[in-house]
C-alpha positions in Angstrom: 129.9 108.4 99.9 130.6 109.4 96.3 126.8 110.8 96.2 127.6 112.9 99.1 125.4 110.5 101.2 125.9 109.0 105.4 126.4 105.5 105.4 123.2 105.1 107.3 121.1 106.6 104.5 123.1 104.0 102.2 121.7 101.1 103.6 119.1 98.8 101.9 115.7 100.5 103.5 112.5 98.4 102.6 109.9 101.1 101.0 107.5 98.5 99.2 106.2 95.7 100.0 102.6 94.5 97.9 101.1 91.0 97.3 101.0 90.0 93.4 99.0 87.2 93.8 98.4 84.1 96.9 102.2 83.2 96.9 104.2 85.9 95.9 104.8 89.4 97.2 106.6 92.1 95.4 109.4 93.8 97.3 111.4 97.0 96.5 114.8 98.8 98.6 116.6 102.0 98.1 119.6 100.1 97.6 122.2 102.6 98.4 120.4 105.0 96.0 119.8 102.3 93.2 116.2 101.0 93.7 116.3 97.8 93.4 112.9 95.4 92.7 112.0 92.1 93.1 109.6 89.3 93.9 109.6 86.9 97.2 108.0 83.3 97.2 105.8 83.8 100.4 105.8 79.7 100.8 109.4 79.6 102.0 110.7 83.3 102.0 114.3 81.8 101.2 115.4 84.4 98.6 114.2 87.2 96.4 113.9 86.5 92.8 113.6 88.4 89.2 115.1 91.5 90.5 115.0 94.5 88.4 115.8 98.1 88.3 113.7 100.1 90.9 113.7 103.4 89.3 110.2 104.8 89.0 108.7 102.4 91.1 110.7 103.2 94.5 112.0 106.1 96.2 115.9 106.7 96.1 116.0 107.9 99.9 114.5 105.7 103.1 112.7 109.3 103.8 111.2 110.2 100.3 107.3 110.8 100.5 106.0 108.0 98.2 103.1 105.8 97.7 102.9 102.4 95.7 99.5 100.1 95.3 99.3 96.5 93.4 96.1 96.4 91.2 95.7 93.3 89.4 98.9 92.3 89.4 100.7 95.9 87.8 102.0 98.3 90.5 101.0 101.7 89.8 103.8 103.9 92.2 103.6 108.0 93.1 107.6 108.6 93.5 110.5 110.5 91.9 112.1 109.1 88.7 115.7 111.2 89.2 118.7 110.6 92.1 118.3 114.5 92.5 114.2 114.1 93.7 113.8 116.9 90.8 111.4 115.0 89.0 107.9 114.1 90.1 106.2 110.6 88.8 103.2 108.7 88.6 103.9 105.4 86.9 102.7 102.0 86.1 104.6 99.2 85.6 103.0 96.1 84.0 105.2 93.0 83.4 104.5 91.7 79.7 106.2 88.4 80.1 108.0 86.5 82.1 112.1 88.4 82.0 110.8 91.0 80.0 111.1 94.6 80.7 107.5 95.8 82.0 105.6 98.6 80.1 105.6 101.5 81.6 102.8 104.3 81.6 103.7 107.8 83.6 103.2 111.4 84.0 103.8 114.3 81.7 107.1 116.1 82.5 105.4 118.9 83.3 104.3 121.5 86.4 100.8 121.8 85.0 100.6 117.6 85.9 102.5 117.7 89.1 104.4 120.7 90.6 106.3 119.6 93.7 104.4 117.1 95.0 104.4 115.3 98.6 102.6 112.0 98.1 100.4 110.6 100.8 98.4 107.4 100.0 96.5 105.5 97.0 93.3 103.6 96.3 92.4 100.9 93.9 88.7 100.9 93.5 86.7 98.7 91.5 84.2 100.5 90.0 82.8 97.9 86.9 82.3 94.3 87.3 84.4 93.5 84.4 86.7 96.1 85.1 86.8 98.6 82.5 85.9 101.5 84.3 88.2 100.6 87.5 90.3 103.6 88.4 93.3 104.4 90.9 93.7 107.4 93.3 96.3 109.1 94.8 96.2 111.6 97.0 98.6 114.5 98.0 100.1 117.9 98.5 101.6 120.1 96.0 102.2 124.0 95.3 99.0 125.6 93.6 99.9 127.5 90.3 96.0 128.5 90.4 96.6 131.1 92.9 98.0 134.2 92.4 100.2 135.0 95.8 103.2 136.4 96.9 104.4 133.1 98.8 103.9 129.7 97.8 100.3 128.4 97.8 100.0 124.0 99.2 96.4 122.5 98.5 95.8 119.1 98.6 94.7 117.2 95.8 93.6 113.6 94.4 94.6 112.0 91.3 93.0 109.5 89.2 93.6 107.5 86.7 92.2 104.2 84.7 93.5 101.0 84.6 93.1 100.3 81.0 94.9 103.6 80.1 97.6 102.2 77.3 98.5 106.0 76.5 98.4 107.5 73.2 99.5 106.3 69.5 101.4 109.4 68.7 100.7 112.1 71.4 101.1 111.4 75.1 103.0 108.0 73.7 103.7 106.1 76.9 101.8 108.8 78.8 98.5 108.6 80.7 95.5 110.0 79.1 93.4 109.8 82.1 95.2 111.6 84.3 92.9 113.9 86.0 93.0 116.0 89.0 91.4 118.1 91.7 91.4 120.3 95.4 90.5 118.6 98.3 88.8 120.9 100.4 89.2 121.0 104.1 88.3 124.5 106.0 87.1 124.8 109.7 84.1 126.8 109.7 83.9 127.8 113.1 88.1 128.8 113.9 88.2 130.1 109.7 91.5 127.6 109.7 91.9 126.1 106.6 93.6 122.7 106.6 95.6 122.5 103.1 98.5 120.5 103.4 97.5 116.3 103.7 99.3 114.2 105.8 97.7 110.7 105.8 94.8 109.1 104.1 92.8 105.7 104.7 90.2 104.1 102.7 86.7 102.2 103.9 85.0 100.6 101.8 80.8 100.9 102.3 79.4 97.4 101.6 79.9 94.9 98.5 80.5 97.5 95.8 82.4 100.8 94.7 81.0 103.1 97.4 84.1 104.0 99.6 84.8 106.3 101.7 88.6 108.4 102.1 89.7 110.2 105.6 91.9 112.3 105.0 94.3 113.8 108.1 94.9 117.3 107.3 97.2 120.3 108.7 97.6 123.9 108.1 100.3 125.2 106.1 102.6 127.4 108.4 104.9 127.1 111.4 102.5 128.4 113.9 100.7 125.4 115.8 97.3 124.8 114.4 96.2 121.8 115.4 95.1 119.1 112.9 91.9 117.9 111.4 89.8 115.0 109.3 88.0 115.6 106.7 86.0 112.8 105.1 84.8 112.5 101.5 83.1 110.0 99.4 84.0 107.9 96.3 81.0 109.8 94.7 81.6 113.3 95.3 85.6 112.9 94.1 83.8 111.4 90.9 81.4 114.1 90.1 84.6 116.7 90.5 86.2 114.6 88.0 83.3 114.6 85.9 82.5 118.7 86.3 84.2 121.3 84.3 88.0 121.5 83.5 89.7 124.5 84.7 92.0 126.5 82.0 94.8 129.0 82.0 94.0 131.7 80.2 97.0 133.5 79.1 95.7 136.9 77.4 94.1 137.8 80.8 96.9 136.0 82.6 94.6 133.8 85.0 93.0 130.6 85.7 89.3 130.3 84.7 86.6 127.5 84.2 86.4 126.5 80.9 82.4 126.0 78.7 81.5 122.0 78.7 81.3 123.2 74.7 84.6 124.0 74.0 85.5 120.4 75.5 86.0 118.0 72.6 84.1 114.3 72.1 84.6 112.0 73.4 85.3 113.2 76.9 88.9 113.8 77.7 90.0 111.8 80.4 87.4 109.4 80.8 87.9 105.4 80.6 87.4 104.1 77.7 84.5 101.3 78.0 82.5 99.3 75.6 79.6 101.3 75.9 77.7 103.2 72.8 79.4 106.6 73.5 83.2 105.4 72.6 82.1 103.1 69.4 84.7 102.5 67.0 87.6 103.0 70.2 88.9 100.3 71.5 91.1 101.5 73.5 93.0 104.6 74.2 95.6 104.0 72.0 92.7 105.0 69.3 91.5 108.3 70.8 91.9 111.4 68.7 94.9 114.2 68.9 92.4 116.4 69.5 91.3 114.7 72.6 94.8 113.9 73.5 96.1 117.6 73.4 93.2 118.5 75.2 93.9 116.1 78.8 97.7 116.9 78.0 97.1 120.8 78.2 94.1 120.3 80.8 94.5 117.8 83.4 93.3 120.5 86.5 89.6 120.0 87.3 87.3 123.4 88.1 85.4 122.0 90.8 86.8 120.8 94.1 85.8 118.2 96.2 83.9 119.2 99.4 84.2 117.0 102.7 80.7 115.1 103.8 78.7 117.6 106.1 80.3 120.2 104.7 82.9 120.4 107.5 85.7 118.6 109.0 84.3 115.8 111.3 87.0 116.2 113.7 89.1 119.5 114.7 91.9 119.0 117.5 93.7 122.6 118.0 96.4 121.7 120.3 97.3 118.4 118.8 99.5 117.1 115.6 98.7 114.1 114.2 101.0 112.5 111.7 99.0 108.5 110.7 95.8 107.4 110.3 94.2 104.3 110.4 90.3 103.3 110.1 88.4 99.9 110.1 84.7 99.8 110.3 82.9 98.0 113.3 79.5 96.2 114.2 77.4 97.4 117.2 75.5 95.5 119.4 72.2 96.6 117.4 74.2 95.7 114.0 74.7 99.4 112.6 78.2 100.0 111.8 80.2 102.9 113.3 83.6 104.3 111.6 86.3 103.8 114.6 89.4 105.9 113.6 93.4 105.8 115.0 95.0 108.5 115.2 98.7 108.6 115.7 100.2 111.6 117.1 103.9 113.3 117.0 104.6 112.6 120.5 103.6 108.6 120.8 100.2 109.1 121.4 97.4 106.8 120.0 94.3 108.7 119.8 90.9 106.6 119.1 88.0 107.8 118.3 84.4 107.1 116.7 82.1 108.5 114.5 78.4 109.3 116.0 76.2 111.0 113.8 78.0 113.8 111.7 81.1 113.9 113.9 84.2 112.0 115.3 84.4 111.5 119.1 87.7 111.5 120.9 86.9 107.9 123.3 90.7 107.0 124.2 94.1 108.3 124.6 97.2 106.1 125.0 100.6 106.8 125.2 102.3 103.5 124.3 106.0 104.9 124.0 108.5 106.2 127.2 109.5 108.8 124.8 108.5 111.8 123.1 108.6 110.1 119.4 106.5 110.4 116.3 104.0 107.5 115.5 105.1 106.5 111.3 103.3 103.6 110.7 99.7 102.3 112.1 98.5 98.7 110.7 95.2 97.4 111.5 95.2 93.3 111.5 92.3 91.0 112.8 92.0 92.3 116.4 95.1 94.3 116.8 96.9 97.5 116.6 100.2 97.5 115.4 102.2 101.4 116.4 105.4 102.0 114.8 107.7 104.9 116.0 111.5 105.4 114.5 112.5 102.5 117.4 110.1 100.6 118.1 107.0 98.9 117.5 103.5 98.4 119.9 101.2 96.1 119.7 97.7 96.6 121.1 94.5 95.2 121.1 91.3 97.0 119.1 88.9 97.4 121.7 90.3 97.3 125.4 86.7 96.9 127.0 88.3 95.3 130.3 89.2 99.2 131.4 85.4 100.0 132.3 84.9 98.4 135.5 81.2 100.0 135.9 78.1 99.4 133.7 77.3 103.0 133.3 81.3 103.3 132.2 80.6 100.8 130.1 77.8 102.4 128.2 79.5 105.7 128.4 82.5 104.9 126.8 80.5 104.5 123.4 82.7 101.5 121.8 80.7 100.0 119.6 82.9 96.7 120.2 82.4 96.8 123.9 79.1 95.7 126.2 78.1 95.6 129.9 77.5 91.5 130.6 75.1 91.8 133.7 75.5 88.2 135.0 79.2 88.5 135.2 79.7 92.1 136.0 82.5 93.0 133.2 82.7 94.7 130.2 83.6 92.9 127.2 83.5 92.1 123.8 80.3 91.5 122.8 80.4 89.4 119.5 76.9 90.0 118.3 75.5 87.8 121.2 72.3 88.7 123.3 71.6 89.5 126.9 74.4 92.5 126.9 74.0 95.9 127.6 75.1 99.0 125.1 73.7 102.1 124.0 76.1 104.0 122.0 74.0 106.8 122.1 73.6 106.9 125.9 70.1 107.9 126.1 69.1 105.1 128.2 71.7 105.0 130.5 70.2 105.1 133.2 67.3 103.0 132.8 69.9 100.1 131.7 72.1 100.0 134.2 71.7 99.8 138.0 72.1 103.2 139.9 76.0 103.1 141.4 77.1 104.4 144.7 79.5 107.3 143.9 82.8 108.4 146.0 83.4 111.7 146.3 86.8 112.7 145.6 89.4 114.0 147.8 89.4 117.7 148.5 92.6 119.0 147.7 94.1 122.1 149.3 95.3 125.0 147.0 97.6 126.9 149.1 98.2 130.4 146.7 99.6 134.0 146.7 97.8 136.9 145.8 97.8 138.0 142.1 99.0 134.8 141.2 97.2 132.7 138.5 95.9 129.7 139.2 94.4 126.9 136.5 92.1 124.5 138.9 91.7 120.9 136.5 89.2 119.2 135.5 89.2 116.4 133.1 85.3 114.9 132.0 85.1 111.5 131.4 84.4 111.7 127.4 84.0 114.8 124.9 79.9 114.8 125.9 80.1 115.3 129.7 79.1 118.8 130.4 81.1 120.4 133.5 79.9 123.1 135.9 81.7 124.5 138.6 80.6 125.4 141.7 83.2 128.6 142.8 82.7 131.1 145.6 82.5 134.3 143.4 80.2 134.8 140.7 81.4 137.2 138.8 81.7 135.7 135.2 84.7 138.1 134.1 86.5 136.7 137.3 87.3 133.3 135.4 87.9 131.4 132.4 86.2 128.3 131.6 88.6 125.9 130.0 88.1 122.5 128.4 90.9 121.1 130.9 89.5 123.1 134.0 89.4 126.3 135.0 91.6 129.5 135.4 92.0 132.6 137.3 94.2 135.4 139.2 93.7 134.8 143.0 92.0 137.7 144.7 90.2 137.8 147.9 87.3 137.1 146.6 88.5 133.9 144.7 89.5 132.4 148.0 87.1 129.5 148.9 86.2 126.0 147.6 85.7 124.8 144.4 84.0 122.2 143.2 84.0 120.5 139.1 80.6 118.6 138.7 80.6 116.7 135.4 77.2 115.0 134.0 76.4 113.0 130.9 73.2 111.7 130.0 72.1 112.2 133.7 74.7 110.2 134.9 78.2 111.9 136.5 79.0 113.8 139.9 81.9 115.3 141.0 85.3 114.8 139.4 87.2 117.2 141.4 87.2 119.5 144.9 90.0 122.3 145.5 90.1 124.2 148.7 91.9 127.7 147.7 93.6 129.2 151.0 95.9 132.1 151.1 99.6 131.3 151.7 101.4 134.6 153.0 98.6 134.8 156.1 100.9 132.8 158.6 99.8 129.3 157.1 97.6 127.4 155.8 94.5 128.4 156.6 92.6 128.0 159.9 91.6 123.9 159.5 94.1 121.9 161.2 96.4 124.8 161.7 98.0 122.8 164.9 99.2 120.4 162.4 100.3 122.7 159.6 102.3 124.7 162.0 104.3 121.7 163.1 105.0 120.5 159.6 106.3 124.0 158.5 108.3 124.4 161.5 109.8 120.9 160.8 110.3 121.9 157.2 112.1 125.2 158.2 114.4 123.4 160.7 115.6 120.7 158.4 115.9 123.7 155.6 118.4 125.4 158.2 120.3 122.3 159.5 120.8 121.5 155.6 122.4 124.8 154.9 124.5 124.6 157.3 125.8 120.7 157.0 126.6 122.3 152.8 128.5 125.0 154.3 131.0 122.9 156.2 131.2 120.6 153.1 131.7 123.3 150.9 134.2 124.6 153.4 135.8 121.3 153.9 136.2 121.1 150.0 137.7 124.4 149.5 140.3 123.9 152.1 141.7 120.6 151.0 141.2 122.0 147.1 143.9 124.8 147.9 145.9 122.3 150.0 146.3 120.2 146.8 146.5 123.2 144.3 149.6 124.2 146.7 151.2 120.5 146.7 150.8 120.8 143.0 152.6 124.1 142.3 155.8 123.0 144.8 156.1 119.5 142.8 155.9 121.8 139.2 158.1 124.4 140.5 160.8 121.6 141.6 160.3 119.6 138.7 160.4 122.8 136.5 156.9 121.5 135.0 154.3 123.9 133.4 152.0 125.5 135.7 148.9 123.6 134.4 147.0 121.4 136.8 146.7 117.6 136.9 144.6 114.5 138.5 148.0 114.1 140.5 147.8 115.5 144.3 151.7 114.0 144.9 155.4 114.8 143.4 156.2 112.4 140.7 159.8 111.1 140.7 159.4 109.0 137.7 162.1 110.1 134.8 161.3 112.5 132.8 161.6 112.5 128.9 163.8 115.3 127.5 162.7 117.6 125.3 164.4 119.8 122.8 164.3 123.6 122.8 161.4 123.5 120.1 159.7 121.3 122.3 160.3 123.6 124.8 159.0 126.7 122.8 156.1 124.5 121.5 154.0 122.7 124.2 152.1 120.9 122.5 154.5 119.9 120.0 156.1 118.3 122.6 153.1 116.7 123.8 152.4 115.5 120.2 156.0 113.9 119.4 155.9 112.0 123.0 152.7 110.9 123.2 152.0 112.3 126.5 151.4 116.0 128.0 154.6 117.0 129.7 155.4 113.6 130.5 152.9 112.8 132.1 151.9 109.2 130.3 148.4 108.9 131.8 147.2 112.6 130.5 146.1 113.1 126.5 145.4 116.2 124.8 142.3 114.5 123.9 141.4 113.4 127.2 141.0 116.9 128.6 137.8 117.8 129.9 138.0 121.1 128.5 134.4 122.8 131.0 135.9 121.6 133.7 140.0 121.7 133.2 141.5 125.6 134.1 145.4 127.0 134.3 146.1 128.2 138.0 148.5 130.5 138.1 149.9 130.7 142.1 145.9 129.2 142.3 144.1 131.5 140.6 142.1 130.7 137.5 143.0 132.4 134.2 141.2 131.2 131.5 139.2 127.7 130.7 141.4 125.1 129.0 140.9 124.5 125.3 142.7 124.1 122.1 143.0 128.1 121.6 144.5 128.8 125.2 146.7 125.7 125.2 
C-alpha cells in the first residue's frame, strides 16, 4: 500500500520458471514489488534455496510484458530494471560461484538500444558446435525513432546477442557489444494492412542443427479491428539482416540513412568473437578496440529488415484477434512433416491450423471456456494441449481424430496426425503404421475411399418481410470447399456472396428456394436448403397452409388470453399496493412518523425511542445516534435499496430515495 499498489497486485505472482540443469529449476516472483530469485531442488520440491534479489531478471508487476530464457546455465531476461517500469533492460545474469553475486551484462541506457519496448518471446539457438558463435533472440515491439511522423510509430523487432559477449574493458564496461537489432516485416499484400505490433512468437527447430524457424503472431497498430496475422521467418534470413548494412542517424540532414560497409570499422562490430583467422590476437570481447566499441554503442539499428518466407503472411484472419501461439512440428503418414500451429484467441477460442504448401489452413475451432475470456498461456507437452485463461486451465488432446466419423471426413480434414483405418471403420492416430488411409492433399479422395450415401439436409423455411435484409448461412466443411448457390434470381448485383453464407434485401424476386452446394476435391453436396416465403401475405406461404393457419391462430389466442391474465395481476397488484400505501400513512400519521415508506404493511405499537429537537431537525442524525431509521430497528441507512425505495407523499412519488434527498 505504501507504493500506491491493491493488495492483489502485492501478492507473490510466479513470472519465471527455467530448468538450470536435470535437478534443479530456477524460480523468480514479483514479491510484492521486490523480485525475489531462487533455485528449487526438482527431486523433492520441499523448499526454494539461494534466493537472491530479482531485479533485472523479473518483472516488478504480475502484468509486465517480459521474457526470460536459460542458456547453459545463465539466464539471459528482457524486463525493466526500475519499480517505475521507466527503464527498459536486456540482461544476463551468470553465477560466478557458488553465494557469489552473478555477473551481470545488460543494455545501454539509451532510446537508440531500446525505446519503450513490449517484450514478446526469446530463442537460444546453437549455431557452433563448440559454441562460440551461439546467439540469443528476442523479439518485440517498440516505438520507431526511424520514422518521421506525427504520432507514434510501433514496428516489431528482434534482438540478438552472443553468448560469449563479456562486454568491453573500458567502453560499454558491463555492456553488450553484440547487441544488434532489426524490423520484422509483416504487411498483407492483398488488404495493404500492415501488421506492426507482435504479440506472440514460437520457435521450430528444422532438423539436427541451427536451421529454425520463428512464427510470429502479429496485429495492426490502432483501435479499429483488423484482424490478426502470422508471419513466418527463418533463422537465416534474420542472420543475413544482422549481417547487412547498419543504419545511421545522420544529424546535419536530420534523418536516418544506410550507412557504406567502408565506413564500418574491422573487425566487424557486433559480431561473436570466434577463434577463427579474422579476430587473431582477440580473445575475447573484452579485447576489441574503442573504435569498434563506440561504433555498436552508437549503431546498434540494422538497415535491412527481415522479410517473412513467401514474401507474405501465411495466414491472414480479418475478423479474429489472437493473443498466443503455439507450434510443434508433426509426421504424416507418407513421413513429410507439416507445421501444425495453435492459435489462442481473445474470446477462449483455440484455433488449429496447418501449413500446406506456402500457407496456413484453418482445420479446427474449439471453444473450451463458458465464457468470453482471453486465452494467456498455451503449452504443448507429449500429446496434449494445455489452455490457460485468467481462471482456468484446459487440457486437450493434439489430434482429436475420433470427430471424423466418415473416411472421406477423414481425409478431408487434412491432419497429418490423423488416418482412415478401413478394417475398423474409424479415424485415428495413425503412428507411422501401414494399411491406413491419408492424403493430406486430398487429390485422391475419391479413389481412396468408398463412395458415401449423402442426406440431404432439412429445408428450412425463411418466413421474411419485404425490404428486409436477410443473411442465408452457410458454413463449408474446411477453408478449400468451394460453395455455390443455387438462388431463384440471377441477377449478380442482387446478392452478396459471403464466406459465412449469403446476403440480400428481400424483393419479389428474391422469394423462392435456396440451396448452398459445397464441393472439395469432387467430394461435398449440399450443406444447407432455405425456402424464402413472404410473411405479410396472410401466412406462410401456400404449403401446408391448413397447418400454419391453426398454429398462428393458436399463437394469437394464447397472446390475447396472456394479456389479459397480466392485466388482472397488474390490477390486482395495484389495488392492494394503495391499500397498504393507505395502512401506512394512518399508522405514520398516528404515530407522528415521517412520511417515508417501509417493508411494514401494519401499525407498530412497540415503544418508541425519544429523540431530541436536533434529532428532530436532523433525520438522519437521529438515525445515526440510534442505530436505526426512525426507530424502526430492522431498517439501516445502508440497507436501503435506493432504485427501488421512493417518499410517498399522500401516495404519490416525489423523488427516488438517496443520500441527497434523504
Amino acid at each position: 500500500m505504501q507504493k500506491g499498489k491493491s493488495e492483489v497486485e502485492c501478492q507473490n505472482f510466479v513470472r519465471i520458471l527455467e530448468f538450470v540443469n536435470q535437478t534443479h529449476l530456477f524460480v523468480c516472483g514479483t514479491f510484492a514489488f521486490s523480485p525475489r530469485c531462487g533455485y528449487i531442488d526438482t527431486r523433492d520440491f520441499r523448499a526454494v534455496e539461494q534466493t537472491e534479489p530479482g531485479k533485472g531478471k523479473c518483472p516488478f508487476e504480475p502484468l509486465q510484458p517480459f521474457s526470460a530464457i536459460m542458456a547453459d546455465g545463465a539466464l539471459y531476461a528482457a524486463t525493466v530494471n526500475n519499480f517505475l517500469g521507466t527503464e527498459p533492460i536486456i540482461s544476463r545474469a551468470m553465477e560466478k560461484a557458488p553465494g557469489s553475486p552473478p555477473d551481470i551484462i545488460r543494455t545501454e541506457n539509451s532510446v537508440t538500444w531500446l525505446n519503450d519496448p513490449e517484450f514478446v518471446a526469446s530463442a537460444f539457438l546453437r549455431e557452433s558446435e563448440d559454441g562460440e558463435d551461439d546467439k540469443i533472440y528476442f523479439f518485440f515491439t517498440e516505438t520507431a525513432r526511424e520514422y518521421d511522423f506525427y504520432e507514434k510509430v510501433k514496428v516489431a523487432r528482434v534482438a540478438r546477442v552472443c553468448k560469449r559477449d563479456l562486454g568491453g574493458q573500458k567502453t560499454l564496461q558491463k555492456r553488450w557489444t553484440t547487441f544488434l537489432k532489426t524490423q520484422l516485416v509483416c504487411s498483407d499484400p492483398e488488404s495493404g494492412t500492415v501488421f506492426n505490433v507482435l504479440k506472440d512468437v514460437v520457435t521450430l527447430r528444422v532438423g539436427n542443427g541451427s536451421a529454425a524457424i520463428f512464427y510470429g503472431l502479429f496485429a495492426a497498430q490502432g483501435k479499429d479491428d483488423r484482424g490478426s496475422a502470422v508471419c513466418a521467418y527463418s533463422a537465416q534470413a534474420v542472420q543475413s539482416a544482422m549481417n547487412g548494412r547498419f543504419k545511421e542517424f545522420r544529424r546535419d540532414c536530420d534523418k536516418w540513412t544506410s550507412l557504406p560497409q567502408s565506413d564500418v570499422p574491422e573487425p566487424r562490430p557486433g559480431a561473436c568473437v570466434t577463434s577463427s583467422p579474422k579476430w587473431e590476437g582477440i580473445a575475447s570481447s573484452l579485447a576489441l578496440p574503442d573504435r569498434v566499441l563506440t561504433f555498436v554503442r552508437d549503431h546498434p539499428l540494422m538497415d535491412g529488415p527481415v522479410a517473412p518466407l513467401e514474401k507474405r503472411p501465411v495466414l491472414v484472419s480479418p475478423g479474429t484477434r489472437y493473443c498466443r501461439l503455439a507450434a510443434q512440428r508433426v509426421r504424416a503418414l507418407s513421413g513429410k512433416e507439416h507445421d501444425v500451429l495453435y492459435l489462442g484467441t481473445e474470446d477462449g477460442h483455440v484455433h488449429k491450423a496447418v501449413k500446406i504448401g506456402p500457407l496456413l489452413s484453418l482445420i479446427e475451432d474449439l471453444r473450451l471456456f463458458p465464457d468470453r475470456q482471453p486465452v494467456r498461456n498455451l503449452q504443448l507437452h507429449q500429446n496434449w494441449l494445455y489452455v490457460a485463461s485468467d481462471n482456468e486451465v484446459a487440457q486437450i488432446r493434439t489430434a482429436t481424430c475420433s470427430m471424423h466419423r466418415t473416411c472421406q471426413d477423414c481425409v478431408l480434414a487434412r491432419d497429418p496426425a490423423c488416418a482412415w483405418n478401413t478394417d475398423l471403420g474409424t479415424c485415428q492416430e495413425h503412428h507411422g503404421q501401414a494399411g491406413l488411409i491419408q492424403d493430406i492433399t486430398s487429390v485422391k479422395v475419391l479413389a481412396l475411399c468408398p463412395a458415401e450415401r449423402k442426406e440431404l439436409p432439412t429445408t428450412i423455411e425463411v418466413p421474411v418481410l419485404v425490404s428486409a435484409r436477410v443473411v442465408l448461412p452457410c458454413v463449408p466443411r474446411s477453408t478449400w470447399s468451394r460453395c455455390e448457390w443455387q438462388r431463384p434470381s440471377q441477377e449478380p448485383s442482387t446478392y452478396i456472396v459471403r464466406s459465412d453464407g449469403l446476403e440480400f434485401t428481400v424483393a419479389a424476386a428474391t422469394l423462392g428456394d435456396y440451396t448452398c452446394r459445397c464441393v472439395e476435391s469432387g467430394v461435398g453436396g449440399v450443406v444447407a436448403s432455405y425456402s424464402v416465403v413472404n410473411a405479410s401475405q396472410g401466412g406462410l406461404g401456400a404449403v401446408r397452409s391448413g397447418e400454419r393457419s391453426y398454429s398462428v391462430l393458436v399463437g394469437v389466442l394464447c397472446f390475447v388470453l396472456g394479456v389479459i391474465v397480466s392485466s388482472g395481476c397488474l390490477l390486482l397488484h395495484e389495488q392492494r399496493r394503495r391499500e397498504r400505501l393507505q395502512k401506512e400513512l394512518i399508522c405514520r400519521e398516528r404515530n407522528g412518523l415521517d412520511l417515508m415508506q417501509s417493508t411494514t404493511t401494519s401499525c407498530s405499537h412497540e415503544p418508541q425511542t425519544p429523540s431530541s429537537p436536533e434529532d428532530e431537525r436532523h433525520p438522519l442524525a437521529a438515525a445515526k445516534k440510534n442505530g436505526s431509521l426512525n426507530g424502526y430497528p430492522h431498517l439501516y441507512i445502508h440497507e436501503l435499496d435506493t432504485e427501488q425505495a421512493r417518499i410517498y407523499l399522500a401516495g404519490v412519488p416525489l423523488a427516488k430515495c438517496d443520500e441527497t434527498s434523504i
